[in-house]
Every structure is written in C-alpha cells, then in structure tokens.
N, C-alpha and C positions, 0 to 999 in steps of 0.2 A: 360505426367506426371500423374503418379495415384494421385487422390483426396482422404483424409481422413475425414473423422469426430469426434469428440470425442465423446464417450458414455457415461452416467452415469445414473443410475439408483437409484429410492428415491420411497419412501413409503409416502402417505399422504390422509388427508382425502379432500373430493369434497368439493371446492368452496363454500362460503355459502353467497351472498349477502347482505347486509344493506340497513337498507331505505333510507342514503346517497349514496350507489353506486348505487340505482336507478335514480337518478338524475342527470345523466351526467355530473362525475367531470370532474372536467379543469384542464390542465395539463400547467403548466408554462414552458416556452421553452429559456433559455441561449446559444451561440454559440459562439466560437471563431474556426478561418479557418486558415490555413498556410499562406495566405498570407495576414493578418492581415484586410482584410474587415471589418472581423468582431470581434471584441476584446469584450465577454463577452456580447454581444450583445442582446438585450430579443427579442423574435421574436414574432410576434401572438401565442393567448394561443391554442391549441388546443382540444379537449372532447372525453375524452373515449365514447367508442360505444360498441353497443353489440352481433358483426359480428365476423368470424373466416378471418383471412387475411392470401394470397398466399404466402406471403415474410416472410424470415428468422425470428422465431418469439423471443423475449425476454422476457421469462417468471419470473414473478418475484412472491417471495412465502415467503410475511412475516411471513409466519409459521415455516420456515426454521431460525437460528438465527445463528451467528458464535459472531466475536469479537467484545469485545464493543472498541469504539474508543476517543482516548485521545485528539487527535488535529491532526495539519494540520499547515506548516509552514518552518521558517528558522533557522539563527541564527544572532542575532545583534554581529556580530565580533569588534573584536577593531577597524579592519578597518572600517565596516560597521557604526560604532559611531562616526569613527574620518568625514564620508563623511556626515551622517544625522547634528551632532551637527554644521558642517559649513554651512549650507544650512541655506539662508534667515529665520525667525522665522516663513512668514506667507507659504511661499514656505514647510518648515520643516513641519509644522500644518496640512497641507494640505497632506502630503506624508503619514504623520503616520496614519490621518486617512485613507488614501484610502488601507493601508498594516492592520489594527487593527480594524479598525470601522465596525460593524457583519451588520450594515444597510447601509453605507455610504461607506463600502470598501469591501477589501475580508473577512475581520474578521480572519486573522489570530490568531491562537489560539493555536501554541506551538511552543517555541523558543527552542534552544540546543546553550548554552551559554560556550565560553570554560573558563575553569578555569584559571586564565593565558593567556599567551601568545600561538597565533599560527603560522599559515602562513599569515594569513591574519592579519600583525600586523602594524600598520601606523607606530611606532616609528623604529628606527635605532635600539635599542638594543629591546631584547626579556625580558620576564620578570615573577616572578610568585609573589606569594602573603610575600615570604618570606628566603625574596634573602639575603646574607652575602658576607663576601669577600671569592676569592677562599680560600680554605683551612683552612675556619673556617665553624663550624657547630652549629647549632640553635636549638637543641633536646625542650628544653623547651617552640620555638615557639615564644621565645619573643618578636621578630621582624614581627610579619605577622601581616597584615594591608593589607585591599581590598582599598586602599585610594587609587591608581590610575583609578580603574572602578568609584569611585566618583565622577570625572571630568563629564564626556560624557556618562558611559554604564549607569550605574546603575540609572538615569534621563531618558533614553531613556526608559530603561523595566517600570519605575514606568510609564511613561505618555500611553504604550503599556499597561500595566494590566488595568487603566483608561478606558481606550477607549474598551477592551475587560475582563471587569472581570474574563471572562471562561479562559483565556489564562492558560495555565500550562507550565513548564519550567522545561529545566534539563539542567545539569552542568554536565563537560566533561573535564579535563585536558591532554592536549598534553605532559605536562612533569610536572615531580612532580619539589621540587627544587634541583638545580644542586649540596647541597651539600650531598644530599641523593643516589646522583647516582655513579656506578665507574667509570664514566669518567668525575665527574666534571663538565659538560655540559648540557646545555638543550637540546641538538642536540644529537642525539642518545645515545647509551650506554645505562644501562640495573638497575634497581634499586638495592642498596645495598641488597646482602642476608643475612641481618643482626635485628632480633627479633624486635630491638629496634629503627631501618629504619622502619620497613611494622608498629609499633606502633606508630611512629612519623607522617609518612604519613595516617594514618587514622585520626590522629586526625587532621592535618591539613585540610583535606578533611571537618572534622565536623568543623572546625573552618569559613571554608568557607560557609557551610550550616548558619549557623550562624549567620553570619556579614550578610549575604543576607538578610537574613529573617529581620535580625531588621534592613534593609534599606530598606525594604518594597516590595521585592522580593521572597518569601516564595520559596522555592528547591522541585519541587514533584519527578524529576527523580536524579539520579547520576549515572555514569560511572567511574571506575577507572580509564581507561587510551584508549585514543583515540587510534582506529588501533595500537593492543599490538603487531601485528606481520610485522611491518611497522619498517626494523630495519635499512633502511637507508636515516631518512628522509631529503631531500635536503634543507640542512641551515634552516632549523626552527626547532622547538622544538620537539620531539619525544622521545618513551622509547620502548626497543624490551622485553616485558615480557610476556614470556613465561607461557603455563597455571599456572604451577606451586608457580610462583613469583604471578599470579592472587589470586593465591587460597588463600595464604597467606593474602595479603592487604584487599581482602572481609573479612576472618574471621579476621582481626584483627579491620574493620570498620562497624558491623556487629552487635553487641551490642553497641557501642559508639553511633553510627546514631540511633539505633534505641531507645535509651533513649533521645538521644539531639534534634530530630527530627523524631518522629515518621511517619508522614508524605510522608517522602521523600523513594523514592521504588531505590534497587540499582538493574542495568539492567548489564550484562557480557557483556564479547567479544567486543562488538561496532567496528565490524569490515566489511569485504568485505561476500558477499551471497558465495564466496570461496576463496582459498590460492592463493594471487597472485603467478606465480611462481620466482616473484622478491623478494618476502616476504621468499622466502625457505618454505618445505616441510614438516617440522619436524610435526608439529600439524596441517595437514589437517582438522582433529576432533574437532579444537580446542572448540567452544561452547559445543561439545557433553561433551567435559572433562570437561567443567565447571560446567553444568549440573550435572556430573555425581559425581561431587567430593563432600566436606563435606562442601564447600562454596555455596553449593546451596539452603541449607534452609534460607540462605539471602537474594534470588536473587528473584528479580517479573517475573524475564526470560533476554532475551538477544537481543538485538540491531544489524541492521546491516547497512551494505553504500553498492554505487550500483556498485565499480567500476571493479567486477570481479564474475562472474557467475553468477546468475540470482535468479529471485526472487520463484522459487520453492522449494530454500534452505530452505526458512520460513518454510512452510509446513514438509519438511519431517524432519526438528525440530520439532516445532510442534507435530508431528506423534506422534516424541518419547518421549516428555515431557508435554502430552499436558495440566498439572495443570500450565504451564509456561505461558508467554504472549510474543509475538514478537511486537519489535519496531523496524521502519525502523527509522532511525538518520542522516543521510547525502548521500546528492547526488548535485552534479554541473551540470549546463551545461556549455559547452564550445563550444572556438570560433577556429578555425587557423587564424593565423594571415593578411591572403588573402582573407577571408570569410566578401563577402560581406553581411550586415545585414537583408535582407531577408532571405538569406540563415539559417543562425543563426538563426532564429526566426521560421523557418519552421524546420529543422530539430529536434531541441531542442522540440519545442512543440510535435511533434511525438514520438520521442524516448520517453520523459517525460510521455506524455500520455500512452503509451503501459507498462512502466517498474515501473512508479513511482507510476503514479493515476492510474492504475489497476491495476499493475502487483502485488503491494506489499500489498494494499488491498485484494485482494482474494484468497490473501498469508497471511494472518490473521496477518498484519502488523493494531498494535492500531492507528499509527502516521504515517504520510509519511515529511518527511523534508530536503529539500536544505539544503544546504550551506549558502552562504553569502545574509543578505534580501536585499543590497545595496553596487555596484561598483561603482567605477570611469569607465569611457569609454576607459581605458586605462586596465581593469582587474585588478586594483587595486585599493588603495597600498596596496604590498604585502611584507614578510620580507622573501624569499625565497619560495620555494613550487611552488604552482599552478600559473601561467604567463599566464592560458587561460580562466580561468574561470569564472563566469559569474553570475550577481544577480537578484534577481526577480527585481529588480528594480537600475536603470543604471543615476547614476550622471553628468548630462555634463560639460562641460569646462563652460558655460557661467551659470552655476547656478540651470539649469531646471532640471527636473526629468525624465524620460522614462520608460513605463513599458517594460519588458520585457517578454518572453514565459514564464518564469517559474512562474513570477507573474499571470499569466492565469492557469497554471496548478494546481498549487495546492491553487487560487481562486476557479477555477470550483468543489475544495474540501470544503474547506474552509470555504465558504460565504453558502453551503447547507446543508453542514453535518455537524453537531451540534456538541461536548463534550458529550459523555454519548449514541448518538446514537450507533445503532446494525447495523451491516452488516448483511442483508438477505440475501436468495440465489438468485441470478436469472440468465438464462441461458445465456453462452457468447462463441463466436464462434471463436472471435481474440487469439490469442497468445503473447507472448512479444517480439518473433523469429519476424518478420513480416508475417503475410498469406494471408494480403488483406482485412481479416473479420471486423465484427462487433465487438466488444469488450464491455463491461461492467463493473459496479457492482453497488450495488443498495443499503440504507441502510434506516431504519425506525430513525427519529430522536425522543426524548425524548417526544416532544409534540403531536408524531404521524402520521406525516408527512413523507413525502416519497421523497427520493431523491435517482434518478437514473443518475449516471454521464455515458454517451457512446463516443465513439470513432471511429470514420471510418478510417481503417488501409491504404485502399484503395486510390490509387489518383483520383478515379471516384467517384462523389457522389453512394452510398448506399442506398437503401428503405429496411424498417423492419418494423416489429411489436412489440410491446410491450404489453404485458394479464396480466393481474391480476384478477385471480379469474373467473365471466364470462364477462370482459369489455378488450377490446384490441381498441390501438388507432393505424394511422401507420404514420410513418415521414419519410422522407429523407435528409441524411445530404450532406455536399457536402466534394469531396476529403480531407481526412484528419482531420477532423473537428474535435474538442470536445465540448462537448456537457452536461449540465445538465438538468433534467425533473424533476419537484417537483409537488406535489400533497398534499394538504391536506386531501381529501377523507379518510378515513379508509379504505380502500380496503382489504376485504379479500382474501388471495388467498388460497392454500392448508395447511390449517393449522393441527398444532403438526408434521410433515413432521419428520419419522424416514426414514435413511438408509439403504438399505438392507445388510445383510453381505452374505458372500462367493457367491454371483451371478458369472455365468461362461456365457460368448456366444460364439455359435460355430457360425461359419464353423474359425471366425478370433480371436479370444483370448479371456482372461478374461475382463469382465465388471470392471471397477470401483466404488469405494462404496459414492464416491465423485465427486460433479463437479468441483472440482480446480485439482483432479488429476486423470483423466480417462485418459482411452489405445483407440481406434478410430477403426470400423467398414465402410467397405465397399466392396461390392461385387466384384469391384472392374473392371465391363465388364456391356455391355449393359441389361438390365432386360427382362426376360424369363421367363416363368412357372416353377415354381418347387424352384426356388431360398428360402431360406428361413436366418432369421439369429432365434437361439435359446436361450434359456434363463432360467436357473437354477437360480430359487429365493433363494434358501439353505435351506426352507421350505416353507411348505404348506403355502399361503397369500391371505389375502381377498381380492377382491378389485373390484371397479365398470366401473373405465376409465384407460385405459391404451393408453399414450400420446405417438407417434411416430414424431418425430423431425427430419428431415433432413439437420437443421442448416441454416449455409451460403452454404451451393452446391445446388445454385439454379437449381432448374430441378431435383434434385436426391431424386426423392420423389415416393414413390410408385405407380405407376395409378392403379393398383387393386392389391387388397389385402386379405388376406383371418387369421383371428387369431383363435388359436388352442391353447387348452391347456392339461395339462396331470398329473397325480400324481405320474408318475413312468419314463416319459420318455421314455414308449413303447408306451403305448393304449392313440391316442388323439382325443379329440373332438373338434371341430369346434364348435365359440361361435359367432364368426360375419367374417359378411366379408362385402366389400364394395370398392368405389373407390376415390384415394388419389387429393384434387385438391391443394394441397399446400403443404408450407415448412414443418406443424403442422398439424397432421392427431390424432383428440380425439377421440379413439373410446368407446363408453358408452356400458356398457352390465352388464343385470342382475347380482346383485352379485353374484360372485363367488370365490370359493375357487381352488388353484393348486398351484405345487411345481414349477412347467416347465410351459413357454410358446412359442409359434413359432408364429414368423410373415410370411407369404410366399407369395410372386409374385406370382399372376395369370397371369397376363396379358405382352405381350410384347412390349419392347419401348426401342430404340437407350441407352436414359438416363442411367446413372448407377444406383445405388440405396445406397446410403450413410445415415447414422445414425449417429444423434449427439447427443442424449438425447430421453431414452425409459425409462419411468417413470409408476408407477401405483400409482392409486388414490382410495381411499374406504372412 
C-alpha cells in the first residue's frame, strides 16, 4: 500500500532562545490509555534538551496563532440534574468538584444547556418555558416562567460557575412552544411562518436570557434551534427549520438580545459537520446560506455536532467566512447494548481523541463539548431519542459515581487549556480517518504556558519528538494513549510565522498554504539519485533554514541530499547539501534569497522518501 505524507509550507523567522529556555525547562506529563491503567495519570516530568532527535518530530511554533478558545465541556440536561440533585450531598460535592474544580477536577468550563426540554428529559411529559393548553396561544408571554429549571438545573449551574468562575455557557432550544408550531407539538413540525411567531419567539428566547441571568447564570452563547434540519426527531422535541425560517427568527432576535443582553453572542446552524442523508438534501449549504444571508451580521459564526462528516467541514467554513468563529456544541459517545465496558471505554476514548480533542481544535473549533455531563448506567433517563448514549460521568444503581472516557477526553482539554488561550500551530501526522500516527495540537494559555494535548492512533506504543525553538524532548506513549504536556517555559519558537501563498510542488501536486489542510508528497518507490521534489514559493523569499520533515513514515527520510535553488526555475545553484539521519532534517544556510527551491536524492536506499512538512525559516 503506498504511504503518504502531508505537506505544508510556512514562513517564519529562526528561533530565538531566552535565559529561561536556557535552563532546562520541565515538561509535565498526564496520560490516560485504552485500557484504563492509566486514568489522567502524571507521570515523571521530563526536560527539554538541546539535541535533534531520529523520531517523528512535533514542532510547535508559538509564533504561529489560530483561535482563541472559549471552554471545554458538556451539558447539565434535565436528565443529567435530575441523576446529580439525587446523589448523596457529600457524594454530589465531591462529583461537581471533580467535573468543575480547574485544581481538584477537570475544570470543566462550558456547558450547552438546552432551553427546554430534550431527549434527555427525566419527566414523562416534555416541556418549555411557556406552555398553554392545545389551541390557545401566549403572544404576550404571559405565562413563561423558568420555575421548573429552579428545582435541580439552575442550583446545579450556580454551584458549577462557583467552583469554576471561567465557566461560560450557552443556551439551545430543541423546540420553541408547541403553540407557535403548525403542528402543535414539541415533536417535529416546523415553526409558524407567521411575522408575529419569529417576533414572539425571539423574545421568548430574551426572556430566557433573562430569567438566567438574574438567577445567577449569565447566557454568553445562544442557538436558535438545535439540528434545524433534524425533521424526524424520535419522540422528543424537535423543529425542521429551514435556512430561511433561521434567517427570520435571527433577524427578528438580533436587536432584542443585543439591547437586553449584550453579552450573549448568537451562533447558526448548531448542526452536523454534513447533511445527514436522513435529514434530506434540500440545504446541504446550509451554514453557508446562513452566513451568507442578511442574518449574519448577528451571528459570532456557527456551531456544529459530530454525527455526520467530519471535522474539516470547520475549516473550509472558516475559509469562506473567516471574520466568523466556529464552535463545536455536541457530541455523544455510545454503547451497543452487548458492549462490554472496556470496550466502551476504549473505543469511545479513541474516536473522541482523533475527532473531538483534535480533530475539531485544528479545525478552529473555540469549544469542544459532549452531550450529557451525567448517566444513569442504564443510558438514561431518556424521554425518547438516544437509548445508547453515554456521560462523561455514569451514575450507578447503588449511589456511586464512575468516570467515564469522555470525562478523560475533554479533562485532557480542559484541566490544561485555559478560557482565552490560543491554539498555536504545531506539526501533527494523525488524521481523524485512522492512519496509526501521532496526532496533536498545542495551545499557549493566558498566563503563558504551553499545553500540548497528543494521541497515539496506533495500538503499538509510539516514540516522537517534540522542538520548540532550539529544545526538543522525546516520549513514548503506549498503544492509544492520550496524553497532555504543559510547560511553563516561554519557549520560543519561530516566531511572526506567515504563510506562503500560491507554492506549487512538482513531480506530485500543489503544496498547501496550511497545516490543517495540505495535499501529501511522496515519491512513492525506493530512493535513487536524481529524485527530486520542487517547490515554487510564488515569489522571491528570504530565508536561512529550510526544515525537511518526513513525519510519521519512519525511515522515509532522505540519506543524502543535495538543496538547490533558482529565480526562474531554469538556472539553479546548489546552496547545501549533506546527509539525512532522521524524521527532521534543518538545514541552515547563509541567507538567501529565490522564488524556486529543489530538494534531490543523491544517494541510494530501499526506503521511499515521503514529505510531511517543508517549511522555511529567516
């Protein structure tokens, strides 16, 4: 089977040391493994050094900066209140801090609270904030009252913002009230298209920002309607609206919120990364239309859940709207009903780890967040919907509590990466598909601190490297593992780090201007003289190192090498050459300026020669 690499190429200036990363910072080490050894486990610290290492290397480049990030978490559902508020007081104490507490727990630090009733609903009947009998209607609202979240939810979020002031929260409704709908129902059917409906309904919406806030909940996110294109949802609450009926209810809650709660940001769509084909096909586009419509100077951007295509949908949003912000808003894991509990704990933690805790971060997701923060061991209670679903944290019949994988997943977020931190770039060679690699992503917190969360896709332990600037340390994880690394150091690594635009590589296609979205080089046969791969900067560029990366395909690394460069792409000069002993080949050379560069095999060896990051540095 041919082996690929990804390529991406970046601009940046060399490394500059401090007289802290002269002193051998320390790298702190958390792990949790598939088969639960090790649950969040700290390991020995281990010390950056100031050596080049053989193995796949993880460069991380706080000069590089993408999305700053809002939290990391779940949602307190009705269910989820009705299982915390029965638990023992000192049992209960003890749960919230290990889900809330940033020193004592994971520090969870954003909830998605649904407005209303969902699936996840303990009672027998469903319910919203301002419910009448069938075939009378409430225009004036005089009947809404959040008094049944008073019991259970809204005690649980206050003791939750306590324990994590950072916490930030958003509000989501499954179904407005059934008498706003043409069927009546909380359970499908579509909202009236009726002026003084989408009028009624936004201000309900603010009425619920409202009551929160002065119960001591303040609303920073809003959604208008959970999965609008979810139009048969099974016995729970659901609305199928269409962009159109969207565009509406934003611009009619759009000035109302932003006088009665300036605060609170309103996010589209809140749906799947693509169209289920159960959902119908009408509005595959659909974010793009929202986006593009005259409801989008409301919008801080758009929201999505993980359970239909994949998290590259962010991005090439993103691309097209990039003054927008992408939030990821829900994702489950699930059980089958035969699925013994290692099982369940091991796959959930993998998948999670590849799609959730990377995949959706270096998809410039602010937020990454579950579903329910707490199950019964039965998947429930549920009031129709999901029957497999699963909580970061699992209620048993006799009282006690259990964490679960996903309490480890978005923990290993969580408890490192702050509110207000910056995702930096640094190189990662996993996929969200499986490929066996190394996986990553890395982000600078507020205080300055570094947290790199990694992943081995592989069911074999993994050895890498990780560089910053000129200190690289190396670990191995074992099959599966996830993994956090924090540092307080400063580390410098290439900083101001621009982009190259229009770069081309021959003999195998264009270069990417991006590492979350490159195209992949490789020669693709055993390495020979003469081999070369090419490279059109798209102009003349300065620079001193020029990094050759072979990734995870150990062994496909150059043994000798030879670099050339040109201003026209005829007449080239040879500027170094030398031979490759690892995954990460620097090579330094007098400054120089060219449009074009080539890398070419001299030398001969079985290995192929694979490229997964060819960068320059000035």
């Amino acid at each position: 089977m041919r082996r690929t690499a990804i390529v991406a190429l970046v601009l940046g200036l060399t490394a500059v040391p401090t007289a802290e990363a002269s002193s051998a910072p320390q790298v702190r080490v958390w792990v949790t493994t598939p088969d639960r050894a090790e649950l969040m486990h700290e390991r020995p610290r281990v010390t950056f050094g100031t050596g080049e290492s053989a193995h796949p290397t993880i460069v991380v480049d706080p000069g590089r900066r993408y999305q700053e990030v809002d939290g990391f978490g779940a949602s307190i559902t009705d269910s989820s209140a009705e299982l915390l508020a029965g638990l023992a007081p000192a049992v209960r104490a003890e749960t919230m801090r290990k889900l809330f507490d940033p020193v004592h727990g994971i520090g969870v630090s954003f909830l998605r609270q649904p407005v209303g009733s969902s699936d996840f609903t303990a009672a027998a009947e469903h319910y919203t904030y301002d419910d009448v009998p069938a075939g009378q209607t409430d225009f004036p609202l005089r009947h809404f009252s959040v008094r049944h979240d008073e019991a259970k939810i809204l005690p649980l979020l206050r003791e939750a913002k306590r324990l994590n002031p950072r916490l930030k929260v958003m509000a989501t409704p499954w179904s407005p009230p059934a008498w706003m709908k043409d069927d009546d129902s909380l359970v499908g059917g579509n909202l009236k298209d009726d002026p003084k409906v989408y009028d009624a309904y936004a201000r309900y919406l603010v009425k619920f920002v409202q009551a929160y806030a002065r119960a001591g909940v303040p609303v920073d996110f809003l959604s208008v309607q959970n999965e609008p294109q979810n139009r048969t949802p099974d016995a729970y609450p659901g609305t199928d609206m269409p962009v159109a009926a969207q565009v509406k209810v934003i611009e009619a809650l759009g000035p109302k919120l932003r006088l009665a709660s300036p605060r609170t940001k309103i996010l589209g769509y809140d749906h799947n990364w693509a169209t289920h084909p159960n959902d119908g096909s009408a509005e595959t586009d659909y974010p793009y239309q929202i986006l593009n419509s005259k409801a989008a100077k409301w919008l801080a951007g758009t929201a999505y859940h993980c359970y239909y295509g994949d998290p590259s949908a962010q991005t090439a949003l993103r691309n097209a709207f990039p003054d927008k912000g992408i939030w990821f808003t829900e994702c489950s894991g699930s059980k089958g009903a035969t699925d013994p509990p290692a099982k369940v704990f091991s796959d959930t933690l993998r998948w999670h780890a590849r799609n959730v805790v990377l995949g959706t971060t270096r998809n410039w997701a602010r937020s990454a967040v579950n579903w329910n923060i707490a199950l019964d061991s039965t998947g429930g209670p549920h009031n129709g919907g999901c029957g497999t679903c699963t909580g970061l944290v699992t209620v048993q019949p006799d009282g006690s509590v259990v964490t679960d994988a996903e309490y480890y997943t978005i923990g290993h977020l969580s408890k490192f990466v702050k509110p207000g931190a910056r995702r930096i770039a640094s190189t990662s060679f996993g996929t969200t598909g499986w490929n066996g690699q190394i996986m990553d992503a890395a982000f600078r917190n507020p205080d300055g601190s570094t947290a790199l969360v990694v992943h081995n896709q592989h069911d074999e332990p993994r050895s890498f490297a990780v560089n910053v600037g000129d200190r690289t340390f190396e670990y191995t994880l074992p099959g599966g593992a996830l993994a956090t690394f924090t540092w307080t150091s400063q580390l410098r690594g290439k900083l101001d780090a621009v982009p190259l635009t229009g770069a081309t590589a021959f003999p195998d296609g264009a270069l990417a201007i991006d590492d979350d979205a490159s195209t992949r080089w490789s020669n693709g046969a055993a390495q020979a003289p003469g081999q070369f791969l090419q490279v059109d900067l798209g102009r003349r560029r300065d620079f001193r190192r020029v990094a050759v990366d072979s990734g995870g395909s150990l062994g496909d690394y150059a043994r000798n090498w030879e670099l050339s460069a040109s201003d026209d792409g005829t007449s080239w000069r040879s500027i170094a050459s030398g031979a490759g002993v690892g995954q990460l080949t620097n090579i330094d050379v007098r400054r120089t300026s060219a449009r074009y560069l080539r890398i070419t095999s001299t030398g001969a060896v079985s290995n192929w020669w694979s490229i997964a990051d060819f960068r320059l540095y000035n």
